[in-house]
C-alpha positions as a LaTeX table, in Angstrom:
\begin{tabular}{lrrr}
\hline
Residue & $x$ (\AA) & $y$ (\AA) & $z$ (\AA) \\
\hline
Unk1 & $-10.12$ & $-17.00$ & $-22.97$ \\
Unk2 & $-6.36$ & $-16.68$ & $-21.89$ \\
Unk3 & $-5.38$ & $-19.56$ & $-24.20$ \\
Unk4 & $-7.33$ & $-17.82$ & $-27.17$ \\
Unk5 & $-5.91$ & $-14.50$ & $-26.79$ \\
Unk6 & $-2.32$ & $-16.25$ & $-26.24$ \\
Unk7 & $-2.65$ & $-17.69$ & $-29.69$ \\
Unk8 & $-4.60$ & $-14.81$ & $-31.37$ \\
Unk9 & $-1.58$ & $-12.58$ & $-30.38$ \\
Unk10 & 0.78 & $-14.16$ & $-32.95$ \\
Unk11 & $-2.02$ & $-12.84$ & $-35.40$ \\
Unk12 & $-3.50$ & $-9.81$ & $-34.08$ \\
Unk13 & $-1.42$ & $-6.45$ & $-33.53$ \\
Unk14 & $-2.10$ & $-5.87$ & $-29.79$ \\
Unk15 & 0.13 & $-2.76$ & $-29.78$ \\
Unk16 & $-2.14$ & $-1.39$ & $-32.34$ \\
Unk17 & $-5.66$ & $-2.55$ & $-30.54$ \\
Unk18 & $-4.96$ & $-2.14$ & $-27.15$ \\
Unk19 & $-7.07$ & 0.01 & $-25.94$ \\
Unk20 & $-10.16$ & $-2.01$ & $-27.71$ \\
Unk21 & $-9.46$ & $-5.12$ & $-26.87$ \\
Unk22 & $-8.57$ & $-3.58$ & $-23.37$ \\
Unk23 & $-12.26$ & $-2.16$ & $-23.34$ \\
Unk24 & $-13.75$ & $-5.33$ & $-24.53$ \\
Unk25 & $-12.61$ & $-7.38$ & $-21.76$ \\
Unk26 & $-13.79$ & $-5.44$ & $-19.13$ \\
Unk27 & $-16.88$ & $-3.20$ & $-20.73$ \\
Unk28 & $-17.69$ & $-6.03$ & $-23.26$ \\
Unk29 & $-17.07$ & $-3.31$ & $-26.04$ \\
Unk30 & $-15.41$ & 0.20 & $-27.09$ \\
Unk31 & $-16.03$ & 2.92 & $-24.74$ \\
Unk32 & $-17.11$ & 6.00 & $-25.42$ \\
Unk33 & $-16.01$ & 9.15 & $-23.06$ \\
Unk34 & $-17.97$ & 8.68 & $-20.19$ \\
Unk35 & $-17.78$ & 5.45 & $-19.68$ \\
Unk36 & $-20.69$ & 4.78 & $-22.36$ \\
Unk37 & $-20.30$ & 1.65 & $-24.91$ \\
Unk38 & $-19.75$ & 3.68 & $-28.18$ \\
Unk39 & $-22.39$ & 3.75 & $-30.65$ \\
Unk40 & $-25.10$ & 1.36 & $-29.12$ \\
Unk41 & $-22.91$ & $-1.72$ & $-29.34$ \\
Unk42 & $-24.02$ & $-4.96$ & $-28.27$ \\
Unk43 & $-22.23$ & $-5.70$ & $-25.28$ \\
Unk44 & $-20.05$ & $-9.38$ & $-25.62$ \\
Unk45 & $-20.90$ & $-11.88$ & $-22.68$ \\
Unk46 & $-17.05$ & $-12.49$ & $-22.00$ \\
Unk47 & $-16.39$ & $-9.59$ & $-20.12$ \\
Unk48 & $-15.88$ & $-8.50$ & $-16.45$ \\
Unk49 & $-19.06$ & $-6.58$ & $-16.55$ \\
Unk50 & $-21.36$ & $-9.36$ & $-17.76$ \\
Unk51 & $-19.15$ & $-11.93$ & $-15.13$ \\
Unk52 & $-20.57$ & $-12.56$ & $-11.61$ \\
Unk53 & $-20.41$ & $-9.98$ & $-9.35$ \\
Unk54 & $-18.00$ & $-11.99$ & $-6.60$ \\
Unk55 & $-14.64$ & $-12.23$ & $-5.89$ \\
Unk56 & $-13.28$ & $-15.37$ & $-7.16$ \\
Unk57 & $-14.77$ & $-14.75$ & $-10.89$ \\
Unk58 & $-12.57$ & $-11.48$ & $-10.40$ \\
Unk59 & $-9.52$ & $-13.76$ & $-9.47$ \\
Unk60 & $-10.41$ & $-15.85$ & $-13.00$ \\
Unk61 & $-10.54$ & $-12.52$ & $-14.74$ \\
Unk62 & $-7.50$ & $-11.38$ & $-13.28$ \\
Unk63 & $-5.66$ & $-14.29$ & $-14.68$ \\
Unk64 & $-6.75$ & $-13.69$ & $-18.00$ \\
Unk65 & $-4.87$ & $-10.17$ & $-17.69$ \\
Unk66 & $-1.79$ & $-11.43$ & $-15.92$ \\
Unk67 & $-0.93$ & $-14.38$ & $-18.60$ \\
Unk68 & $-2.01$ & $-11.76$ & $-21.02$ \\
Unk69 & 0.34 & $-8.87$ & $-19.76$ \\
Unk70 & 3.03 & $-11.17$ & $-18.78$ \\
Unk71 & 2.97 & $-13.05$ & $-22.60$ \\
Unk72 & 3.27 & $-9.46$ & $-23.98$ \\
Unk73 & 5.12 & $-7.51$ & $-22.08$ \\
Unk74 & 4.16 & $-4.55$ & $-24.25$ \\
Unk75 & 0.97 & $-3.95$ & $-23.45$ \\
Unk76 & 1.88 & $-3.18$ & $-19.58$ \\
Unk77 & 1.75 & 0.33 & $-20.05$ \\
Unk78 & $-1.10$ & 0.13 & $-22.33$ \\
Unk79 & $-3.37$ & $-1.92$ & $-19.94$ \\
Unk80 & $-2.11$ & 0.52 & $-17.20$ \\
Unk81 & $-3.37$ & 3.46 & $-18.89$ \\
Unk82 & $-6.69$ & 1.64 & $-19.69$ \\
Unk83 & $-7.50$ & 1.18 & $-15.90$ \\
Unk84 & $-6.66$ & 4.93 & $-15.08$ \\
Unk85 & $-9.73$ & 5.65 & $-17.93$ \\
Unk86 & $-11.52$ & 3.60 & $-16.11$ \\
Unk87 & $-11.14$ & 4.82 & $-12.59$ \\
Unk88 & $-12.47$ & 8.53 & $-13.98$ \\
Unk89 & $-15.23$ & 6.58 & $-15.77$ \\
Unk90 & $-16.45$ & 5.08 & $-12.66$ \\
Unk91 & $-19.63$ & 7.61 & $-13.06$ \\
Unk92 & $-20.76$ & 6.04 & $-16.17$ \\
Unk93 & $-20.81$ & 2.62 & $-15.04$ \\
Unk94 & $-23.10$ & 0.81 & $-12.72$ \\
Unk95 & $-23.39$ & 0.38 & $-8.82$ \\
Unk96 & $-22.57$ & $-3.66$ & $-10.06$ \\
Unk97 & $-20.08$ & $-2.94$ & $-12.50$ \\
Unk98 & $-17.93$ & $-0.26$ & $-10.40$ \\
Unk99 & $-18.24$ & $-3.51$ & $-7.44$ \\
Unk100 & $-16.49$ & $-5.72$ & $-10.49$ \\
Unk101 & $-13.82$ & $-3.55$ & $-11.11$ \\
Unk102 & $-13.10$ & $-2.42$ & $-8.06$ \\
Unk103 & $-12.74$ & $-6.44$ & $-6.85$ \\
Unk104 & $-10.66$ & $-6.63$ & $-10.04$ \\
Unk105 & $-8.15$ & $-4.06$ & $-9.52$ \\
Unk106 & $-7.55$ & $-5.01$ & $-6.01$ \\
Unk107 & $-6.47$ & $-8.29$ & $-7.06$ \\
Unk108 & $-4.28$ & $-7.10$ & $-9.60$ \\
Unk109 & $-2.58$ & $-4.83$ & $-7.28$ \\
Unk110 & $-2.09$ & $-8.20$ & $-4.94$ \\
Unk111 & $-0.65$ & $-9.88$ & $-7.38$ \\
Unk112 & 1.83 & $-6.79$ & $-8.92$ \\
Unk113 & $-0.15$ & $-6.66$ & $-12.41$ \\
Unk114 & $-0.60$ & $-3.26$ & $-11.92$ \\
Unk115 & 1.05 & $-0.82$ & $-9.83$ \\
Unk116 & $-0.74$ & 1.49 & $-6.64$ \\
Unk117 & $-0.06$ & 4.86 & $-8.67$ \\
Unk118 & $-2.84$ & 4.01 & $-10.48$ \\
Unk119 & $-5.15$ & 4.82 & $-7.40$ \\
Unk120 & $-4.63$ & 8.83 & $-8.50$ \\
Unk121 & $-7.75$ & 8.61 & $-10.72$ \\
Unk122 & $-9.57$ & 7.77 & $-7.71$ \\
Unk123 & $-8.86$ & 11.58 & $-6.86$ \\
Unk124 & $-10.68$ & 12.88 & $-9.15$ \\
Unk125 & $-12.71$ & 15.89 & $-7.47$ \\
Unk126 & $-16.08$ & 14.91 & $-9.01$ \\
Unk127 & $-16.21$ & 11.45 & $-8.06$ \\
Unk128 & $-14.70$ & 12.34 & $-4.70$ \\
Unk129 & $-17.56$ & 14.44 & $-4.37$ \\
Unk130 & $-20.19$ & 12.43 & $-5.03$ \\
Unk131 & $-18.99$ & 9.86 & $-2.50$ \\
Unk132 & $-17.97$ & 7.09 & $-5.72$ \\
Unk133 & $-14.28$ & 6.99 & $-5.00$ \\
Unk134 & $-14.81$ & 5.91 & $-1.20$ \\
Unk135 & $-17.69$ & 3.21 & $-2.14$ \\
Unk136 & $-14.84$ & 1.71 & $-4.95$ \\
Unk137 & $-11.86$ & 1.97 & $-2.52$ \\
Unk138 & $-13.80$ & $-0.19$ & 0.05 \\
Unk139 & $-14.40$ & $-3.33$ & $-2.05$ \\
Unk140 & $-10.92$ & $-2.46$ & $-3.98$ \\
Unk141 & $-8.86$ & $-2.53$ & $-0.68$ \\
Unk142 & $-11.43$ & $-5.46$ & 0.52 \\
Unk143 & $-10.18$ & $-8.11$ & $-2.32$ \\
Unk144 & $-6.63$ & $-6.41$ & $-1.82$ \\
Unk145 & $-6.10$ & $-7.36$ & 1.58 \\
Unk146 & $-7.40$ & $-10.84$ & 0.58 \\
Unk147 & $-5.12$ & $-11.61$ & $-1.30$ \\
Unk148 & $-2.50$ & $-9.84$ & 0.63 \\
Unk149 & $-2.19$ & $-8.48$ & 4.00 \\
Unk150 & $-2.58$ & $-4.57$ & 5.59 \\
Unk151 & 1.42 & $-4.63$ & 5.75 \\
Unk152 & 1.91 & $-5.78$ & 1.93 \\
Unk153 & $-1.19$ & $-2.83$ & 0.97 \\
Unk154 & 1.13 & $-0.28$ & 2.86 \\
Unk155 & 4.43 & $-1.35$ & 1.55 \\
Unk156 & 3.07 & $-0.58$ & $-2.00$ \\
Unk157 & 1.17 & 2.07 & $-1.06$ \\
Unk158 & 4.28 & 3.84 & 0.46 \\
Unk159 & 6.13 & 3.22 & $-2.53$ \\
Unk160 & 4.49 & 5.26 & $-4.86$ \\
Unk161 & 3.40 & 8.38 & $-1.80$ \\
Unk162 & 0.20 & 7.01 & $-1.86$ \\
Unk163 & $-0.16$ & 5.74 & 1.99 \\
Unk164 & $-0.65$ & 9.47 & 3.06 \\
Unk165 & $-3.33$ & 10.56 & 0.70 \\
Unk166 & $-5.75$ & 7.89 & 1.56 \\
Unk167 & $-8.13$ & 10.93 & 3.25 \\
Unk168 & $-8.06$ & 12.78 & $-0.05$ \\
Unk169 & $-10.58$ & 9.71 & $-1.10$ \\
Unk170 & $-13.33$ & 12.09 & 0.58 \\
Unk171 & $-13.93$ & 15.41 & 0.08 \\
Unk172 & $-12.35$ & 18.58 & 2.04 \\
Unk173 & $-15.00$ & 18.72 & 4.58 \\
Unk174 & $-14.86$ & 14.77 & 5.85 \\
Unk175 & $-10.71$ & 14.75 & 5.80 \\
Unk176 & $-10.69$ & 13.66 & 9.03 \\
Unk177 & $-8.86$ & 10.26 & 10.59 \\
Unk178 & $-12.45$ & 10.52 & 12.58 \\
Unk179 & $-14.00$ & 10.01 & 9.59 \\
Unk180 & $-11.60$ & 7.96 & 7.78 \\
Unk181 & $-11.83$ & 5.48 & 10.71 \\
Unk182 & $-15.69$ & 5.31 & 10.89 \\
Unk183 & $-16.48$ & 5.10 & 7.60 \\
Unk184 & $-13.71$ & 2.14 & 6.65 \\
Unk185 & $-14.29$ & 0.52 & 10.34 \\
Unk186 & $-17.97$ & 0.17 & 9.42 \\
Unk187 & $-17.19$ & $-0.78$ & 6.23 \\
Unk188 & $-15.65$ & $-3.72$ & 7.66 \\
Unk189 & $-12.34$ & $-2.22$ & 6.92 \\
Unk190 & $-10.87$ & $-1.95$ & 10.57 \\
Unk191 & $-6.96$ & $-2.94$ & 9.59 \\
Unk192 & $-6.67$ & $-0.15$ & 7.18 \\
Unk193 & $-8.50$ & 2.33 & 9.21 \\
Unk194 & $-6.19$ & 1.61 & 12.37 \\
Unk195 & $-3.22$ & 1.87 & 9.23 \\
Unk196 & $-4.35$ & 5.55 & 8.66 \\
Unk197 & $-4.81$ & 6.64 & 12.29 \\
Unk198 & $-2.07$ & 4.97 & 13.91 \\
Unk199 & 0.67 & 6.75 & 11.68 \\
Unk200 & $-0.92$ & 10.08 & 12.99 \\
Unk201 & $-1.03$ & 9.03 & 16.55 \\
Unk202 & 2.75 & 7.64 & 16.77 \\
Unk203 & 3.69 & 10.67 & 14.58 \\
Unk204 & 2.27 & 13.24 & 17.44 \\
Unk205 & 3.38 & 11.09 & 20.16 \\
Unk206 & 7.21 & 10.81 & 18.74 \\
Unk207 & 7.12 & 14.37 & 17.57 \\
Unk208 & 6.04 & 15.55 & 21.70 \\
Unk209 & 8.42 & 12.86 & 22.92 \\
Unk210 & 11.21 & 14.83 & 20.61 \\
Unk211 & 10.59 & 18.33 & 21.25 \\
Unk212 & 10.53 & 18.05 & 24.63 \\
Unk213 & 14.41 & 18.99 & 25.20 \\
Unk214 & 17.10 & 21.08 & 23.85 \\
Unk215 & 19.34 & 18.88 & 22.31 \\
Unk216 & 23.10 & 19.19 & 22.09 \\
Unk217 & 24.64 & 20.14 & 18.68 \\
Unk218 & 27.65 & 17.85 & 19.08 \\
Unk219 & 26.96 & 14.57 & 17.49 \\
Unk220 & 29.16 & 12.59 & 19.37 \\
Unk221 & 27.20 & 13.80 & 22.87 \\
Unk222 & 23.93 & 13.80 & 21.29 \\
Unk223 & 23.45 & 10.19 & 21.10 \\
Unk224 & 23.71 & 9.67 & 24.91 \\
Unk225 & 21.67 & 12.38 & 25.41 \\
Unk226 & 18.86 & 11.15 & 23.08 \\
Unk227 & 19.05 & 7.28 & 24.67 \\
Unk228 & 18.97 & 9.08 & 28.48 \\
Unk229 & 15.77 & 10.71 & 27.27 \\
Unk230 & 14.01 & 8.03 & 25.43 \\
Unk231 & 14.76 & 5.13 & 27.88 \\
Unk232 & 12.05 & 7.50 & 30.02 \\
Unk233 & 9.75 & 7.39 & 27.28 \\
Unk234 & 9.84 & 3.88 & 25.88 \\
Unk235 & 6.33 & 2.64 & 28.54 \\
Unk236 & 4.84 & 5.75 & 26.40 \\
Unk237 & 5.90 & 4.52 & 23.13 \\
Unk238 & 5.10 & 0.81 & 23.38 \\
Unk239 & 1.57 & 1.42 & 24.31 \\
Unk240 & 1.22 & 2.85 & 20.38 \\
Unk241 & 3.13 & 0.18 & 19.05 \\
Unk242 & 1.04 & $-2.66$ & 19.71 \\
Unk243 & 1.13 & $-4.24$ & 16.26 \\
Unk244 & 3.55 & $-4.68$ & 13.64 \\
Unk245 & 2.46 & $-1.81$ & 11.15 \\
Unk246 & 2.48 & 1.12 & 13.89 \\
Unk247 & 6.47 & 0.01 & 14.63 \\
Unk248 & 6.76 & 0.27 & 11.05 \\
Unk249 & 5.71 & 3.88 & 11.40 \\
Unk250 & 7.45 & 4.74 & 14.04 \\
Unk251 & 10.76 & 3.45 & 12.27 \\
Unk252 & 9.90 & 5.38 & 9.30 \\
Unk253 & 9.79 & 8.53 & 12.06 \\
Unk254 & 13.16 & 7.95 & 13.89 \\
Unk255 & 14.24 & 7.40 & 10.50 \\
Unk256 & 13.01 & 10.68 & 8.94 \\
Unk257 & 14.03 & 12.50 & 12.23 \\
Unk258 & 17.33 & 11.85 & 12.11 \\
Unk259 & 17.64 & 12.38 & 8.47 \\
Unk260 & 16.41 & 15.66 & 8.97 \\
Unk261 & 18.47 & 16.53 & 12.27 \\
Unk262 & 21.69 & 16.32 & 11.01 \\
Unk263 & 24.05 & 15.45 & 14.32 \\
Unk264 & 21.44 & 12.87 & 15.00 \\
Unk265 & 22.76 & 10.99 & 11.74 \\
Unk266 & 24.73 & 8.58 & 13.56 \\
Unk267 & 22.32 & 8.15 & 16.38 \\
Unk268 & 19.51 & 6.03 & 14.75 \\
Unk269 & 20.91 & 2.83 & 15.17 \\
Unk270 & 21.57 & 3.30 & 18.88 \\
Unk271 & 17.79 & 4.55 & 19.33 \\
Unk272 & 16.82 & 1.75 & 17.40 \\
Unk273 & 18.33 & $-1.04$ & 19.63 \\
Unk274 & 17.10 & 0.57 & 22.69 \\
Unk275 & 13.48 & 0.20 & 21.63 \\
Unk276 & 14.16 & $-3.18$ & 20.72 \\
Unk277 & 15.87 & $-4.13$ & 24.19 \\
Unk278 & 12.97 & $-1.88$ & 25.82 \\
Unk279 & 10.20 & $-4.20$ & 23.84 \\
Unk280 & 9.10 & $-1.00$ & 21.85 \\
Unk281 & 10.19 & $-2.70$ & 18.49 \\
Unk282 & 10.28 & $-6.06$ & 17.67 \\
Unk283 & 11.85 & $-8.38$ & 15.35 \\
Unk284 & 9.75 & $-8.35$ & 12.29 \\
Unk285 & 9.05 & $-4.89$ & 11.78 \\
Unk286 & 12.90 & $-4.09$ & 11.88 \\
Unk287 & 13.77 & $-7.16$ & 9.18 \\
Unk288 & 11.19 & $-5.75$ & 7.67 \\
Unk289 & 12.39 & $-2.33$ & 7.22 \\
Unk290 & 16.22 & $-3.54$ & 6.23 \\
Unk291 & 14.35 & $-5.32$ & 4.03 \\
Unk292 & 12.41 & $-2.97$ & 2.01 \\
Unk293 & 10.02 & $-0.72$ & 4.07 \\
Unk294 & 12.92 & 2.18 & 4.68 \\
Unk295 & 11.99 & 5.35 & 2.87 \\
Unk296 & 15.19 & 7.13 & 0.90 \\
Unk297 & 16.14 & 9.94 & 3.17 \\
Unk298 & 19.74 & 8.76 & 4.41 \\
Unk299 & 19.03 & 5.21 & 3.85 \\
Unk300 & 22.73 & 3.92 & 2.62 \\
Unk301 & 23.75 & 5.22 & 5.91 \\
Unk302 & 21.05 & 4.01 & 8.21 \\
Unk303 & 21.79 & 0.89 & 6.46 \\
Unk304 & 24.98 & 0.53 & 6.56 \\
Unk305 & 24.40 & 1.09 & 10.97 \\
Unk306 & 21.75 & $-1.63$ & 10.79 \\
Unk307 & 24.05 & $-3.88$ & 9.15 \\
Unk308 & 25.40 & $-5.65$ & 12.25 \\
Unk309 & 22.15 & $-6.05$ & 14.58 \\
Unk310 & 20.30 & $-6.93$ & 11.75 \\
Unk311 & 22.19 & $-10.21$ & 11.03 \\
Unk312 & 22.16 & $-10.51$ & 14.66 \\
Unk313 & 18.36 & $-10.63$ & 14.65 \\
Unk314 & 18.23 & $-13.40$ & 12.14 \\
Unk315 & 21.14 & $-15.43$ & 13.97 \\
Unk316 & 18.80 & $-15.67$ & 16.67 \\
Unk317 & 15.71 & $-16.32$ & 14.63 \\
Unk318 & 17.42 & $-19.39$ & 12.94 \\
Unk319 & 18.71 & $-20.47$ & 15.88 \\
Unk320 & 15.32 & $-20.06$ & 17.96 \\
Unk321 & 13.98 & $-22.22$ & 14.65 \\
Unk322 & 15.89 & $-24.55$ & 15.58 \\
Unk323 & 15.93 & $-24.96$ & 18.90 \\
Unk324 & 11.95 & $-24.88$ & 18.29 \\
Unk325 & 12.56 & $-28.02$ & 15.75 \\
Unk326 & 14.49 & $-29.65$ & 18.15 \\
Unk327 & 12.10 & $-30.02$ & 20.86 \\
Unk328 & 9.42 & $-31.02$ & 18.56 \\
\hline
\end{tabular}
């Protein structure tokens, strides 16, 4: 199929078609509003809907689309816009076929086809309400994690403000992390339901820890002040940062924090190796936010701090490498 529609592209205007030959490799023909194949057509066999309903046929299929997308670079947009129709057409389709593309789409957000902003569709008050959007996010995030891992899913959820709307998935009544956490947990789902709650636990915990003092509005005292006061508080802290995606979070909340306290501007650095010396943070998570897990507010600065420990860290990963290789 990718071969065929390789060659046929030379020939065939996809700028023109898009959208049909779009809805012919998934629906197996062109879609009518609803979700409906458009005047009784006779659906084509070679389509995602008429495929098996597991996840490595949705890997094949997902191939198709990469070589496809990544041949003609035009039709990115195109083929983005055709999944967002198809997220609000979820209705129309059946229990099998939503499973399909749902499987589908979480591959091709694993492998960067197609970006998490997408996801909005799934917000959609009427399939929110009738329970679809939750049901498709569970085998979506399912084949996305399996290809990936939780810390990848959050990294692109975060990118586009996605990682704190995951609750809007159910309606108003059920926006609960209770909820949230049962529902995915049972689901077999228990990484990204500990990714929703944990943010809100380390978020209440660092917020107490924070407002717990008067601080001083000189910058250049503050910073003592703040390491006095957390050094009592790190036992508290580590016991919510047991894995690597809740130190994540808690970065992203020093980070915020002293974004949005001004005299704490030069302070996050400091706080930052304490938790590290205190075993709070670790390694990884703190590469991994140099890296690209920071959020924007004051982030040439907080980089800039970083700079220094940072290629301390990996000095003493490479030579801990080493020394591992050595004694091998």
């Amino acid at each position: 199929v990718a071969k065929f529609l390789d060659a046929s592209g030379a020939k065939l205007d996809y700028r023109r078609y898009a959208e049909t030959l779009f809805d012919i490799l998934v629906a197996g023909g062109m879609l009518a509003p609803g979700g409906t194949l458009a005047d009784d057509m006779m659906r084509t066999h070679v389509c995602v809907f008429a495929a098996q309903e597991d996840l490595e046929t949705m890997q094949a299929f997902a191939q198709v689309f990469n070589k496809l997308i990544r041949r003609y670079k035009y039709l990115e947009k195109g083929f983005e816009d055709e999944v967002k129709k198809l997220l609000l057409f979820l209705k129309g389709f059946s229990e099998s076929e939503r499973n399909k593309l749902a499987m589908l789409t979480g591959v091709l957000l694993a492998n960067g086809t197609l970006n998490a902003s997408i996801l909005n569709s799934l917000y959609n008050e009427n399939l929110v309400k009738e329970g679809v959007s939750a049901a498709f996010a569970v085998k979506l995030f399912k084949s996305w994690i399996n290809e990936k891992d939780i810390n990848a899913v959050a990294a692109s959820l975060r990118k586009v403000s996605m990682d704190n709307r995951l609750m809007e998935l159910f309606p108003a009544n059920k926006q609960s992390v209770e909820h949230f956490t049962k529902y995915f947990t049972e689901a077999g789902l228990k990484e990204l339901s500990e990714y929703v709650r944990n943010p809100v636990v380390i978020g209440i915990v660092w917020s107490s820890v924070m407002s717990t003092v008067e601080w001083n509005k000189k910058e250049e005292l503050v910073a003592e002040q703040a390491i006095k006061h957390l050094k009592q508080y790190s036992p508290l802290l580590a016991a919510f940062t047991t894995q690597g995606q809740s130190e994540l979070t808690l970065l992203l909340k020093i980070q915020e924090y002293c974004y949005d306290n001004i005299h704490f501007m030069k302070a996050f650095q400091k706080i930052v190796v304490l938790f590290y010396k205190a075993e709070v943070l670790s390694e990884e998570p703190i590469l991994k936010w140099y890296k690209d897990a920071h959020v924007a507010k004051g982030k040439s600065v907080f980089l800039e701090q970083m700079k220094k420990f940072v290629e301390w860290l990996k000095n003493a990963e490479e030579e801990s490498e080493s020394e591992a290789e050595e004694g091998d």
